[in-house]
C-alpha positions in Angstrom: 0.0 0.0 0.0 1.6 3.6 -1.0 2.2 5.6 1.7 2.2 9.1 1.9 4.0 12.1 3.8 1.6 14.8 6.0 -0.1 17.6 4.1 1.9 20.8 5.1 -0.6 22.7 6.8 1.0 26.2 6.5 1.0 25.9 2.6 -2.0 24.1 2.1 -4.0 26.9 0.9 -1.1 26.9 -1.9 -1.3 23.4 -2.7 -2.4 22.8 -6.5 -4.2 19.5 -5.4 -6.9 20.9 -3.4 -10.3 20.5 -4.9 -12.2 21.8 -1.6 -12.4 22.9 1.5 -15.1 23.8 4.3 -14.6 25.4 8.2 -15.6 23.4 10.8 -18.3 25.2 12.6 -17.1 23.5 15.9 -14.1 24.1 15.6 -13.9 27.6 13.4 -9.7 27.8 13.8 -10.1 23.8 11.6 -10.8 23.8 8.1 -10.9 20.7 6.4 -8.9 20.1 3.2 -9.8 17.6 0.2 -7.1 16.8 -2.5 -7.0 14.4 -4.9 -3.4 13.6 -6.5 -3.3 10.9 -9.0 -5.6 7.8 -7.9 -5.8 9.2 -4.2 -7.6 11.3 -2.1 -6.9 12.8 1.0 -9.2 14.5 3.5 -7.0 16.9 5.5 -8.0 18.2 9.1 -5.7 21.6 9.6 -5.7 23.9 12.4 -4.0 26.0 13.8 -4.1 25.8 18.1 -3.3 27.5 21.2 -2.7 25.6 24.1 -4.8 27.6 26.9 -2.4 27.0 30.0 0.8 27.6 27.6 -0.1 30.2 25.2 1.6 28.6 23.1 -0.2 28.0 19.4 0.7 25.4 16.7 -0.3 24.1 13.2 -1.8 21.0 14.0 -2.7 18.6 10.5 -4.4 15.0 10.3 -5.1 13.1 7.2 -6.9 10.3 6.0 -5.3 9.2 2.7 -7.5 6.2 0.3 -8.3 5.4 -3.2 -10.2 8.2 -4.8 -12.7 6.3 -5.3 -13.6 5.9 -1.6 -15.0 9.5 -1.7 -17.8 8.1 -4.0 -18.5 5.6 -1.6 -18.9 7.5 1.2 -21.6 10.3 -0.2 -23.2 6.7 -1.6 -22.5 4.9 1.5 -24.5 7.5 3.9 -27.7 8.4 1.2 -27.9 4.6 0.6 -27.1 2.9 3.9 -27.6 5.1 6.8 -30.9 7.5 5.2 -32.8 4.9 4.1 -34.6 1.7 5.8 -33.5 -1.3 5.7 -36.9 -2.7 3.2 -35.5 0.0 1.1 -32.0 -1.2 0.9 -30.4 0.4 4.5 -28.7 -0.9 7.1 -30.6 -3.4 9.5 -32.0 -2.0 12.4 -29.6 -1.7 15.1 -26.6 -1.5 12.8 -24.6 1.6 12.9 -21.6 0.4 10.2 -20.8 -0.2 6.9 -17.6 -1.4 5.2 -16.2 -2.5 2.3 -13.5 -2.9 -0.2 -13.2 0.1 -2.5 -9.6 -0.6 -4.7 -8.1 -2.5 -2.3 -8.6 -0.8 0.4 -11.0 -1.2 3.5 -12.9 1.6 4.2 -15.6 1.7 6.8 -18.3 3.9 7.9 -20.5 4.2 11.6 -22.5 6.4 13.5 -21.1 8.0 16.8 -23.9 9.2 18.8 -21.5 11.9 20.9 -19.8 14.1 18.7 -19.6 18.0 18.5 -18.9 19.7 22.1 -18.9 18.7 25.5 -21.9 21.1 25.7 -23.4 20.6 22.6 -23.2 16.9 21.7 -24.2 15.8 18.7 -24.0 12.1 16.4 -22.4 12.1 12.9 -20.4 10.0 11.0 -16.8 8.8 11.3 -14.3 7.5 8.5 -12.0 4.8 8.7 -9.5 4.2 6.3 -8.7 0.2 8.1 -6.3 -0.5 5.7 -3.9 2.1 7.0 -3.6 2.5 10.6 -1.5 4.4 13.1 0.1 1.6 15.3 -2.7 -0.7 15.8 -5.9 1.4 15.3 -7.4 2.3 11.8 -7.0 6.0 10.7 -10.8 7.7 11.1 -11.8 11.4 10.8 -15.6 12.1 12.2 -17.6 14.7 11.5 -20.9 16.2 13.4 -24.4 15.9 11.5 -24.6 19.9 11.4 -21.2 20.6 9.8 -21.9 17.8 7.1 -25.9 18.8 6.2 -26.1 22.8 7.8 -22.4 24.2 7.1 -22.0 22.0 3.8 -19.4 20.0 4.0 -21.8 17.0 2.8 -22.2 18.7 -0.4 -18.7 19.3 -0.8 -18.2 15.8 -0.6 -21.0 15.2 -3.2 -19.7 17.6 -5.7 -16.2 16.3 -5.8 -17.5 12.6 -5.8 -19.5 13.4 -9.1 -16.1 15.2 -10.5 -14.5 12.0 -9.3 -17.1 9.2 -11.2 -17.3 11.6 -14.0 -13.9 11.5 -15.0 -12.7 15.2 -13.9 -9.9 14.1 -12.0 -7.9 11.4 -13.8 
């Protein structure tokens, strides 16, 4: 499997392989990042923090690297899994996952119930790249229901999955 090096997160704005991005509304100092370089796709997490006690402030980056293609599965994935019943072609009641095998790789889907802030929780969906993992546990980035269907970021997903299946990006 290829591996890649980290995004560089004070450039990235600069990076010609950026095809989107959206600002956390949690987290309004995060945007995330999507680029797509040759068959892959990476969703980037940059921010930049201040550590309260410290006052000391750093870029922070995380990434999810996969086959382009799994950005395809996911928008598919949640309209066809997770928003419809299970008579209609959805998960089973009482299941909150989904993977599969998109070009080689595993990818899998669920749905955290407790996401957002301490004071505002909230579920949403979390992606797991299994087939690449930092020591032992799979890669996964998760994201709150309101920044993927109130702040957009869903769509962005759904426009730059089209791009993907219609060829754009090859």
């Amino acid at each position: 499997m290829k591996k890649f090096a980290e995004i560089d997160s004070i450039n990235i704005k600069k990076n010609p392989f950026v095809v989107g991005s959206a600002v956390n509304p949690n987290k309004p100092e995060y945007t995330i990042y999507l680029l797509i370089k040759d068959d892959y796709l990476f969703i980037v997490d940059c921010g930049y923090f201040t550590n309260k006690r410290t006052k000391v402030s750093k870029w922070l980056t995380y990434q999810l690297e996969m086959p382009k293609a799994g950005l395809p599965w996911i928008v598919n994935t949640i309209e066809n899994k997770f928003f419809k019943l299970s008579h209609e072609g959805g998960l089973p009641k009482d299941v909150y996952h989904y993977a599969e095998v998109v070009d080689g790789e595993k990818l899998m889907i669920d749905r955290p119930m407790f996401l957002g802030t301490r004071e505002n929780p909230e579920p949403g969906y979390e992606i797991h790249t299994n087939s690449r993992k930092e020591g032992r546990t799979p890669k996964s980035l998760n994201f709150t229901d309101s920044f993927l269907f109130e702040h957009g970021l869903f769509d962005l997903f759904k426009d730059v999955a089209q791009k993907i299946e219609s060829g754009e990006f090859s």
